[in-house]
ROKE-641547 format. One record per residue (C-alpha): z, x, y; residue in three letters. Coordinates in steps of 0.25 Angstrom, whole numbers. Example, Ala and Ser with C-alpha at 12.3 -4.5 7.8 and 13.67 -1.06 7.14 Angstrom:
<sites>
@Z=31 | X=49 | Y=-18 | rest=ALA
@Z=29 | X=55 | Y=-4 | rest=SER
</sites>
This chain:
<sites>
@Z=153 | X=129 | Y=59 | rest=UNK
@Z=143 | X=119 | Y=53 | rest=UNK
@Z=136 | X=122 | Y=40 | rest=UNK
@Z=121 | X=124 | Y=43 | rest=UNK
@Z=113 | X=113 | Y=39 | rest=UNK
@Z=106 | X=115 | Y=26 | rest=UNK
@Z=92 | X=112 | Y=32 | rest=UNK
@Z=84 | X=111 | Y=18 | rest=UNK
@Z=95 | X=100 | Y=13 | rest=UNK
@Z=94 | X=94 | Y=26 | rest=UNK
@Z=82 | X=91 | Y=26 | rest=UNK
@Z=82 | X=87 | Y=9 | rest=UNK
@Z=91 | X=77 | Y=12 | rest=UNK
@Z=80 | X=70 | Y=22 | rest=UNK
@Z=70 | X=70 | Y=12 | rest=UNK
@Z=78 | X=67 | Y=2 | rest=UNK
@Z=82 | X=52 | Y=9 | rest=UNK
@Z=66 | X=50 | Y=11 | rest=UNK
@Z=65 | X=52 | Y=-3 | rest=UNK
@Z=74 | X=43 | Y=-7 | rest=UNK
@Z=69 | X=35 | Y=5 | rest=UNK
@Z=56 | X=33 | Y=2 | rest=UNK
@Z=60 | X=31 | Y=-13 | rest=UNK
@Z=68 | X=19 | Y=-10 | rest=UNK
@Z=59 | X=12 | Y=1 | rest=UNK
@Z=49 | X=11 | Y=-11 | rest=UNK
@Z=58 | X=7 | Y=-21 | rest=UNK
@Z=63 | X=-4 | Y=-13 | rest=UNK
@Z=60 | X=-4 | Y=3 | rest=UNK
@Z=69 | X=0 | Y=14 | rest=UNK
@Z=78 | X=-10 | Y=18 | rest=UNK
@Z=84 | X=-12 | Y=3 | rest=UNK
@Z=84 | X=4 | Y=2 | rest=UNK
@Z=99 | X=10 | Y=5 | rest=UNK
@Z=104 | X=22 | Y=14 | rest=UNK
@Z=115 | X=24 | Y=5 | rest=UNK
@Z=106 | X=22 | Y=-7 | rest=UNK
@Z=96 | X=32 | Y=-2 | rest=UNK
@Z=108 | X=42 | Y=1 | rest=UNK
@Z=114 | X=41 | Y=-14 | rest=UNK
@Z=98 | X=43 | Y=-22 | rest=UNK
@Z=97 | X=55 | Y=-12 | rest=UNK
@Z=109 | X=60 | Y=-11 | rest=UNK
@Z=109 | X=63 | Y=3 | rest=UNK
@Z=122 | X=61 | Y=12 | rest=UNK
@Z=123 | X=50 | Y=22 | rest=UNK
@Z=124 | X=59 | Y=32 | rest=UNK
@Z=111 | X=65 | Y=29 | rest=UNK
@Z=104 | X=53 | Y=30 | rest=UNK
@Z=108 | X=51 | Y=44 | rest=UNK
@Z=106 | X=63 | Y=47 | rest=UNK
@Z=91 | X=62 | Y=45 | rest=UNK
@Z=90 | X=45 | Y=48 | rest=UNK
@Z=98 | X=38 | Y=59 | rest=UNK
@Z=96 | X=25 | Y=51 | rest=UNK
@Z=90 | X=17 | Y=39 | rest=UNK
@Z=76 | X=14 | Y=47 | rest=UNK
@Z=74 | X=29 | Y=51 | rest=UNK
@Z=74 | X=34 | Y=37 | rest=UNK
@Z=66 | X=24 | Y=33 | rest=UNK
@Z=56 | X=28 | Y=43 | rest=UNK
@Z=57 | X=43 | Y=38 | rest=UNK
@Z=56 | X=39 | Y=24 | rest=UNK
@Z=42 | X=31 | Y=32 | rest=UNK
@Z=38 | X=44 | Y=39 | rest=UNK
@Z=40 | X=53 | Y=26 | rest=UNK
@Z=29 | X=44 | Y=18 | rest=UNK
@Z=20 | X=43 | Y=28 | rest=UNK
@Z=19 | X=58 | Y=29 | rest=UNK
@Z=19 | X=60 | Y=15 | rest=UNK
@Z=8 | X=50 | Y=15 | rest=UNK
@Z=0 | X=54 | Y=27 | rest=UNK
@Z=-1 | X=70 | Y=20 | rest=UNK
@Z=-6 | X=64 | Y=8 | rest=UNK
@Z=-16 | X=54 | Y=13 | rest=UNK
@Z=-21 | X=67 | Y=22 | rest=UNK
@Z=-21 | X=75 | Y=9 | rest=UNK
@Z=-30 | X=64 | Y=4 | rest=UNK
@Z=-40 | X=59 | Y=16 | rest=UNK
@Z=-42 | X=73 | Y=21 | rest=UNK
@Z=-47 | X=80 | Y=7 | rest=UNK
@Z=-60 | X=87 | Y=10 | rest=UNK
@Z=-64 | X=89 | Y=-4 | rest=UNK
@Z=-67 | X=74 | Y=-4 | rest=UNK
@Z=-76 | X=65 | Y=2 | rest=UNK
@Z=-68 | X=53 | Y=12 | rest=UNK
@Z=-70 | X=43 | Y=4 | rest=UNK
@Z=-65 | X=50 | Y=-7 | rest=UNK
@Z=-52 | X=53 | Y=0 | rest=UNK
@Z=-49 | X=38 | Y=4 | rest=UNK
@Z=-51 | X=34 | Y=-9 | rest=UNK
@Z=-41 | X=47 | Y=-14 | rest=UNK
@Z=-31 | X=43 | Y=-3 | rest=UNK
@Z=-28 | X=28 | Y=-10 | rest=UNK
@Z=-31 | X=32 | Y=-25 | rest=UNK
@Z=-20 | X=42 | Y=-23 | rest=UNK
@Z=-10 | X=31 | Y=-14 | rest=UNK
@Z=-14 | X=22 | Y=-25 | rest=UNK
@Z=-9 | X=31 | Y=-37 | rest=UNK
@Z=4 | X=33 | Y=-28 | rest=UNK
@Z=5 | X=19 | Y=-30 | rest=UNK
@Z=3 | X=20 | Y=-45 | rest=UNK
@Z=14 | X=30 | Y=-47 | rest=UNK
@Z=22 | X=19 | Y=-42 | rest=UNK
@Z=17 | X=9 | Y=-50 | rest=UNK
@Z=11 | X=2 | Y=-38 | rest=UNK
@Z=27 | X=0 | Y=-35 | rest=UNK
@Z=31 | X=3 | Y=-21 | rest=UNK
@Z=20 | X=4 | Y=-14 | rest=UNK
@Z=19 | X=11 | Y=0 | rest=UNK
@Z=30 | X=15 | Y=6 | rest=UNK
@Z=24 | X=13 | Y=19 | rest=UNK
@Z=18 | X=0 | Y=17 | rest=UNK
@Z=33 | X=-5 | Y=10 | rest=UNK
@Z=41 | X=-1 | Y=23 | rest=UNK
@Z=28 | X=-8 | Y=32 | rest=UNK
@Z=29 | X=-20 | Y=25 | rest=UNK
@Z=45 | X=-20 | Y=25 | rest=UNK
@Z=50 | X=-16 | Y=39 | rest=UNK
@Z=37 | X=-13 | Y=48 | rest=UNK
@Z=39 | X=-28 | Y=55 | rest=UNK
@Z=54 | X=-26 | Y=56 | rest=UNK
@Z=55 | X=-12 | Y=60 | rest=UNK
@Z=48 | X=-5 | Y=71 | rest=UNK
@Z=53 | X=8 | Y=68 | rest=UNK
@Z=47 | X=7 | Y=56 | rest=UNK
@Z=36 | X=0 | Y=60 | rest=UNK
@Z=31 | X=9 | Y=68 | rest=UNK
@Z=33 | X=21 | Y=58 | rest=UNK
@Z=25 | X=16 | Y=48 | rest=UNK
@Z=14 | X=10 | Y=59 | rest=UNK
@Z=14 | X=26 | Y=61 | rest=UNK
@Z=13 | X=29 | Y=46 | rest=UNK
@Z=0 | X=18 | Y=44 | rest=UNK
@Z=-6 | X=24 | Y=57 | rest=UNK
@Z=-6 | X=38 | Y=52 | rest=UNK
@Z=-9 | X=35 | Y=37 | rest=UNK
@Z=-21 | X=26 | Y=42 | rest=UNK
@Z=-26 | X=38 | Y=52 | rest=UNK
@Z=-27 | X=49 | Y=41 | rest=UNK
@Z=-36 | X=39 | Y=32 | rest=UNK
@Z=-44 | X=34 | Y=47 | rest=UNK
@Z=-48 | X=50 | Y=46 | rest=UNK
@Z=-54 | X=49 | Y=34 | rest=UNK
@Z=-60 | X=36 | Y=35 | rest=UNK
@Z=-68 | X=43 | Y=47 | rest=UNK
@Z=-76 | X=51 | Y=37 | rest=UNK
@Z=-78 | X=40 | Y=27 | rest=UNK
@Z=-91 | X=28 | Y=28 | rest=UNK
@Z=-80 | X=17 | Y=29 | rest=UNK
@Z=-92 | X=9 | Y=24 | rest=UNK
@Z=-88 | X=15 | Y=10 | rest=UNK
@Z=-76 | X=8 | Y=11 | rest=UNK
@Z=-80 | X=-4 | Y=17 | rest=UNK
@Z=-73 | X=-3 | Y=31 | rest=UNK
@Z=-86 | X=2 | Y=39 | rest=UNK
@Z=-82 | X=-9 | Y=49 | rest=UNK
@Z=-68 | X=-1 | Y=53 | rest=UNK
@Z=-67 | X=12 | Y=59 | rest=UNK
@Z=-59 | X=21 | Y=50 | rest=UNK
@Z=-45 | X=18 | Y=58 | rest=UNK
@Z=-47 | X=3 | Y=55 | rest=UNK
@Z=-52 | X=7 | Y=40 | rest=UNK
@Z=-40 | X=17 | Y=38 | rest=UNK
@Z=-31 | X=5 | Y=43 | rest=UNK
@Z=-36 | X=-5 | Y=33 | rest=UNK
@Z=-36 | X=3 | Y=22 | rest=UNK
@Z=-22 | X=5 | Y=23 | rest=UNK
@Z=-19 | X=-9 | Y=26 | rest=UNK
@Z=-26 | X=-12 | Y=14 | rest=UNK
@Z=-20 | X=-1 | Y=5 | rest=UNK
@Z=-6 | X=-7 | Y=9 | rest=UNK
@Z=-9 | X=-20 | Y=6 | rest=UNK
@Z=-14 | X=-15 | Y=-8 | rest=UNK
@Z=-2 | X=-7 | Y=-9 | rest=UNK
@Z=8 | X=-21 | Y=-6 | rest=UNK
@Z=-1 | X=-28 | Y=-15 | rest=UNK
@Z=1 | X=-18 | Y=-28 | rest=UNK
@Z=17 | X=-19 | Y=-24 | rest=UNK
@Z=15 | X=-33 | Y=-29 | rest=UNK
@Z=6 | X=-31 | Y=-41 | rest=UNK
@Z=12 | X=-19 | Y=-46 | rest=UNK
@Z=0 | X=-13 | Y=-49 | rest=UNK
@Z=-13 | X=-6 | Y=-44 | rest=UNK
@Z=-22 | X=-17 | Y=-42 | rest=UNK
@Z=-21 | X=-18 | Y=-26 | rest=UNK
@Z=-25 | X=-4 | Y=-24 | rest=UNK
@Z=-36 | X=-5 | Y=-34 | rest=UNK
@Z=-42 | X=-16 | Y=-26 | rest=UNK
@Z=-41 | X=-7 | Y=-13 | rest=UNK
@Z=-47 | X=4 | Y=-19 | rest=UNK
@Z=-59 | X=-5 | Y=-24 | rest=UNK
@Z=-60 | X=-12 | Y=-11 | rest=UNK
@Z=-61 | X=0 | Y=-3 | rest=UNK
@Z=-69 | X=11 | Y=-11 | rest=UNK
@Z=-76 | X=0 | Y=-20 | rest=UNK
@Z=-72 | X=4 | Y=-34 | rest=UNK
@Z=-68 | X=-1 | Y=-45 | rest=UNK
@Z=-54 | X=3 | Y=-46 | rest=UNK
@Z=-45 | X=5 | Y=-58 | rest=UNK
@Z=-32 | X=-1 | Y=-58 | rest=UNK
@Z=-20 | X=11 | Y=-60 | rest=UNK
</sites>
């Protein structure tokens, strides 16, 4: 008779690939980041791995899923505070993605905007993942860009969908931009753009 299935390691070994999945998307990117080198840093047996992913592209698109959703709780976390005002929360919600991006030393950047820029135009299935992602991302900031005078902010002339959508669009660019710098300088100037401050570089 088979032994029963230890569920608690099980499931481990699952997050233990992400882990050492999403670790090696950022250190390099995907396409240059081994199955079996991914197996050995883990320690999880190939037959594990299949067991969770048919293939290369579905891990790499849980790896994808996994982010977002550790990325969406915390922008919630964030954007939905009551003990602060709106704006106050915005302004949170990138001071505290722009001190990610320091303790990495503005190396990396965004996990999400790596594999976009890497495979979005040549793979649908991860096109439309990661479509998903920046659709949902952008839907919790639309909610609290409904409560905030987006004449503040400078983008009174877009409804809060188009404003959460451009703030994005130009929170990623700053984000590709600090990968070439190495530094804080592009997120500084986003911050300063947007909630007209002097900013301090980190």
């Amino acid at each position: 008779m088979a032994r029963p299935r230890d569920q608690n390691t099980h499931m481990s070994h699952r997050e233990k690939l992400l882990d050492v999945g999403e670790r090696a998307f950022r250190t390099t990117s995907f396409s240059e980041s081994g199955i079996n080198e991914i197996l050995s840093e883990s320690g999880v047996p190939k037959g594990s791995f299949y067991h969770h992913f048919p293939s290369k592209e579905a891990f790499g698109i849980a790896v994808a899923d996994r982010y977002n959703e550790q990325q969406i709780e915390a922008a919630r976390l964030c954007l939905e505070d009551p003990s602060l005002p709106h704006i106050d929360r915005l302004r949170r919600f990138f001071e505290q993605a722009r001190s990610e991006m320091a303790s990495r030393k503005f190396q990396q950047g965004c996990l999400m905007c790596n594999l976009a820029t890497e495979l979005a135009d040549e793979r649908p299935a991860f096109q439309a993942a990661l479509d998903a992602h920046w659709s949902g991302m952008t839907a919790v900031l639309a909610e609290c860009l409904e409560n905030i005078d987006l004449s503040d902010i400078g983008l009174q002339h877009l409804t809060p969908a188009q404003a959460a959508d451009w703030l994005m669009n130009a929170w990623s660019g700053a984000l590709t931009r600090m990968k070439v710098r190495g530094n804080d300088e592009p997120l500084a100037l986003f911050m300063q753009t947007v909630f007209k401050t002097k900013e301090r570089h980190q």
